[in-house]
C-alpha positions as CSV (number, residue, x, y, z in Angstrom):
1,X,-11.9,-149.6,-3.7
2,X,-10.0,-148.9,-0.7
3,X,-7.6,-145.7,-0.6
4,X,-5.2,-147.2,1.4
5,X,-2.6,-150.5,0.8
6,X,-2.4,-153.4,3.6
7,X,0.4,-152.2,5.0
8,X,-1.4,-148.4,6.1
9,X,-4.1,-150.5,7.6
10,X,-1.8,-152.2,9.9
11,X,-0.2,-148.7,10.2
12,X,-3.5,-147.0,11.7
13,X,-4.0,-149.8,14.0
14,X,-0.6,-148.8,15.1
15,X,-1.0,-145.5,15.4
16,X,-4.2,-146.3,17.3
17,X,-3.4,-148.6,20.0
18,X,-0.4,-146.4,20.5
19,X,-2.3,-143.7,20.9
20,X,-4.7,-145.5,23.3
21,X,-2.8,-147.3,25.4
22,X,-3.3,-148.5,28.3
23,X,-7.1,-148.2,27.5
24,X,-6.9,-151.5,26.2
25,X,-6.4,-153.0,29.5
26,X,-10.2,-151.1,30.8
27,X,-11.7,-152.6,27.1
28,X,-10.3,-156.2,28.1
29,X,-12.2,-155.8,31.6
30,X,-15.4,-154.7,30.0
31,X,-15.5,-157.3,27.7
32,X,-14.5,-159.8,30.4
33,X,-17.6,-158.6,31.9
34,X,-20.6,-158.5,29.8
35,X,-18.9,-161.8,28.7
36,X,-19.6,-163.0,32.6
37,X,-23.1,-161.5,33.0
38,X,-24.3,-162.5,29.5
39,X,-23.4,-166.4,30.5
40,X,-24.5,-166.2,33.7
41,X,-27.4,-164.3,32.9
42,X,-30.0,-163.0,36.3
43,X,-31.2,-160.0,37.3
44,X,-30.3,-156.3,35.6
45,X,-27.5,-158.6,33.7
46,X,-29.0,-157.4,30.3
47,X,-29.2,-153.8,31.5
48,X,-25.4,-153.6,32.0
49,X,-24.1,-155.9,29.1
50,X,-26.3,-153.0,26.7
51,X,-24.6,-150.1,28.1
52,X,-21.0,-151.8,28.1
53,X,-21.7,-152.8,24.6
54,X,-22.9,-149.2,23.8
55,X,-20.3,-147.4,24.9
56,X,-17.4,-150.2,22.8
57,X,-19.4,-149.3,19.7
58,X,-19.5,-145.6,20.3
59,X,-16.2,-145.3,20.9
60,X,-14.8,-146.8,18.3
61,X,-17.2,-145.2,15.7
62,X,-16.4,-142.1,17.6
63,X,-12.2,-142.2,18.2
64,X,-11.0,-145.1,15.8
65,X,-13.5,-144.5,12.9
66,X,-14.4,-140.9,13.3
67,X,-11.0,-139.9,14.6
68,X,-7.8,-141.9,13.2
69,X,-9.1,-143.5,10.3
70,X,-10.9,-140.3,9.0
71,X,-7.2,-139.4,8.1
72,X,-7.4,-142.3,5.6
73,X,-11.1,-142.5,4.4
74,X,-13.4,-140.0,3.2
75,X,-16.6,-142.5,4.2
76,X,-15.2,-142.5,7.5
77,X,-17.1,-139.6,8.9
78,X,-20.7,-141.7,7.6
79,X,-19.1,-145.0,9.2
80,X,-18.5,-143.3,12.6
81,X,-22.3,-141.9,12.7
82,X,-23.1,-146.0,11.8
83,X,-21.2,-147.5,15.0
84,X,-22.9,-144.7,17.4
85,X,-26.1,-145.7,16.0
86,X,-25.5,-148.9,16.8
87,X,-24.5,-148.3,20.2
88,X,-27.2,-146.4,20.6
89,X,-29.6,-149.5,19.9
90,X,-27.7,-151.4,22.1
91,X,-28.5,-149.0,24.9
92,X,-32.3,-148.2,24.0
93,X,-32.8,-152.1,23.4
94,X,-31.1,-153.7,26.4
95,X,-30.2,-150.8,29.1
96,X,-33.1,-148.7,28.7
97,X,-36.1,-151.0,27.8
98,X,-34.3,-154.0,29.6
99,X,-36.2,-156.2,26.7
100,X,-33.8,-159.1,27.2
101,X,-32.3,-161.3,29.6
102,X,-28.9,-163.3,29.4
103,X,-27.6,-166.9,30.3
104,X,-26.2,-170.3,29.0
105,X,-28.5,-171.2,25.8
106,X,-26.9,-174.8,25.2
107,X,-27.6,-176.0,21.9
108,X,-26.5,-174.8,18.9
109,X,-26.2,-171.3,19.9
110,X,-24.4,-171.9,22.8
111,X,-21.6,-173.7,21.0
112,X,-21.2,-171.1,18.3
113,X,-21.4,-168.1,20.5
114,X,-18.2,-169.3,23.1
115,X,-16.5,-169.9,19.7
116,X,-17.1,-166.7,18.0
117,X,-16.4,-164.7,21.2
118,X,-13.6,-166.6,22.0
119,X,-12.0,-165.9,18.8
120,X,-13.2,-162.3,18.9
121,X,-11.3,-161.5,22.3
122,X,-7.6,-163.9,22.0
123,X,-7.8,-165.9,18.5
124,X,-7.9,-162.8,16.2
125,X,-5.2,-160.6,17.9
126,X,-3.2,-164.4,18.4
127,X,-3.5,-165.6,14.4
128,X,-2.6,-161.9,13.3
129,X,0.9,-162.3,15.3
130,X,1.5,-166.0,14.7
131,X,0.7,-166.3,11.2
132,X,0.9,-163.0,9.7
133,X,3.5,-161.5,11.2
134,X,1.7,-158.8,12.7
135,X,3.6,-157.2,15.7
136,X,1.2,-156.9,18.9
137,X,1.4,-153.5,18.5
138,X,-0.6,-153.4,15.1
139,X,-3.2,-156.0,16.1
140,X,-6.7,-155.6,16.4
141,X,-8.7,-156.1,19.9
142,X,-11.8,-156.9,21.0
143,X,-13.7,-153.4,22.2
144,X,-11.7,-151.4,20.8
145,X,-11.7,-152.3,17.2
146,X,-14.4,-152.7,14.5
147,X,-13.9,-156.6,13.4
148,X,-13.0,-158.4,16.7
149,X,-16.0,-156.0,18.9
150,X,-18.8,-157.0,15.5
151,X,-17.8,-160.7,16.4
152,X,-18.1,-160.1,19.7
153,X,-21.6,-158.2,19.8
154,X,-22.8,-161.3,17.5
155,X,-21.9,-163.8,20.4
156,X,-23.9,-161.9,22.8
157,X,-26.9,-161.3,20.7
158,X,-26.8,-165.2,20.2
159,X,-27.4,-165.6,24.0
160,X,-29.2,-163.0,24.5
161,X,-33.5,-164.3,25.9
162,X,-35.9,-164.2,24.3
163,X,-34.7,-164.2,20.7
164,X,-33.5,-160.5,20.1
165,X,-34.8,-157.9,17.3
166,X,-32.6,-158.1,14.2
167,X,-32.8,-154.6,14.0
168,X,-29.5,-155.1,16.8
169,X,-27.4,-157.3,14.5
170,X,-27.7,-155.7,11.2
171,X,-25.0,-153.2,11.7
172,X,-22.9,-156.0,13.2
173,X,-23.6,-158.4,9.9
174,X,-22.8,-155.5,7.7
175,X,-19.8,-155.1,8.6
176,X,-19.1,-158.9,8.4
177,X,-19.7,-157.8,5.0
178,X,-17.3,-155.3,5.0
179,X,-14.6,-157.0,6.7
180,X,-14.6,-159.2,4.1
181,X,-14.3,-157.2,1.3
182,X,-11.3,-155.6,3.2
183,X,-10.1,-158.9,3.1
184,X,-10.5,-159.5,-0.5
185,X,-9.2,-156.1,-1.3
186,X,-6.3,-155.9,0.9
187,X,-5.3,-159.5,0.2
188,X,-5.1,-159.9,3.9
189,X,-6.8,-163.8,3.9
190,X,-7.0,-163.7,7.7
191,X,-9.8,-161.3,7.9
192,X,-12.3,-163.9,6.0
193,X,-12.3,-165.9,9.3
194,X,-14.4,-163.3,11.3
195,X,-16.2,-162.4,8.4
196,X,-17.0,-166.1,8.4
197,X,-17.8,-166.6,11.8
198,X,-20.1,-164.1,11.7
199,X,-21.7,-164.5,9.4
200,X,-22.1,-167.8,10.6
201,X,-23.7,-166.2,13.7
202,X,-26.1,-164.0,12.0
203,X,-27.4,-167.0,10.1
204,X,-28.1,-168.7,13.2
205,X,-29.7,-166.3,14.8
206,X,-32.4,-165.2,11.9
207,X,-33.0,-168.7,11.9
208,X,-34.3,-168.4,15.8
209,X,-36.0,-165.7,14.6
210,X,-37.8,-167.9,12.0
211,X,-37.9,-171.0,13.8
212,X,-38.7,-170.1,17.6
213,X,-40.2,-173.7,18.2
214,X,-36.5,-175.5,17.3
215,X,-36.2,-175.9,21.1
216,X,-33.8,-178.9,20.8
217,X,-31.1,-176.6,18.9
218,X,-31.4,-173.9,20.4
219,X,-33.4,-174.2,23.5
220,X,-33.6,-170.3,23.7
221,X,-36.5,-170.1,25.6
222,X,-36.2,-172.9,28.1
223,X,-33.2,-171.6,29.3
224,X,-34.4,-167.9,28.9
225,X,-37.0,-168.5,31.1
226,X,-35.0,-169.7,33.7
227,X,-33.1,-166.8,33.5
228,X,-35.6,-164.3,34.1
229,X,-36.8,-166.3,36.9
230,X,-33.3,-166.0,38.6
């Protein structure tokens, strides 16, 4: 059960991107970024889109998590060691090992991945103001907050060649998990949609991790190829 009403959760977010601001203007460029590199995939692409990943997920477990929300939560210590683990991954995995490539999967993948980062970075900050009410101020943004930057990392992964470890989207499907029981809890019925989405994502890409041969889905390592060739 959550120590804290809907209407404190919207307040740390407040308090947060108050407190932050105008850092959200370097997160949006970062994100902009990997976003680029990950679709256009070549050369040292992955290498970059791991360390800007790493440091999103660090900070947030480090400042957001492990900073303003400890005020709130006594987990939140536990949670912020959680997100710098996982941006730690993200920079062993991709930066320093430079195990995967990027580019344009098509398929399946493709399609879901532009739609969950597209709602990650504009939709969930844009259906918080327009349909709950939520002043800008209070919203939550990709790379700078948990649910938006999960979805986010999930659209990457999903595009990311060859097929990449699991191991890098557990964290990120956990706190699907998590989001929505914040959802359920909180009565806030927006959150389900990321929690949806990426869960929808994670599905996806166990099943490449099952089913390499599905080339005409997913056509992961057609495509992956050519982008290692580049």
């Amino acid at each position: 059960m959550l120590p804290f009403a809907a209407e404190t959760l919207l307040s740390i977010f407040g308090q947060y991107n108050r407190a932050i601001w105008p850092l959200h203007g370097v997160a949006a460029l970062m994100v902009l970024v990997t976003l680029a590199l990950a679709l256009v995939g070549g050369r040292g692409a992955g290498r970059v889109v791991g360390l800007l990943l790493a440091v999103m997920w660090v900070w947030i477990g480090v400042v957001f998590i492990g900073g303003v929300l400890a005020e709130f939560h006594f987990w939140a210590g536990r949670l912020a060691g959680v997100f710098v683990a996982q941006g730690l991954m993200l920079l062993f995995a991709l930066t320093l090992l430079g195990r995967h490539g990027f580019g344009w999967p098509g398929g399946a993948a493709g399609l879901v991945a532009i739609v969950v980062m597209a709602y990650a970075m504009v939709g969930h900050a844009l259906l918080e103001v327009l349909l709950l009410g939520v002043s800008w101020a209070q919203a939550q943004y990709v790379g700078v907050a948990p649910g938006p930057t999960m979805l986010f990392t999930l659209g990457i992964l999903l595009v990311a060649q060859p097929r990449p470890s699991l191991i890098l989207a557990i964290i990120p499907f956990l706190w699907t998990l998590v989001t929505a029981y914040i959802a359920w809890e909180l009565g806030i019925w927006l959150e389900y949609l990321p929690a949806a989405l990426g869960l929808i994502a994670f599905v996806l890409l166990l099943v490449r991790r099952l089913y390499p041969g599905e080339r005409g889905l997913f056509r992961s390592d057609t495509f992956g190829a050519r982008s290692r060739s580049r």
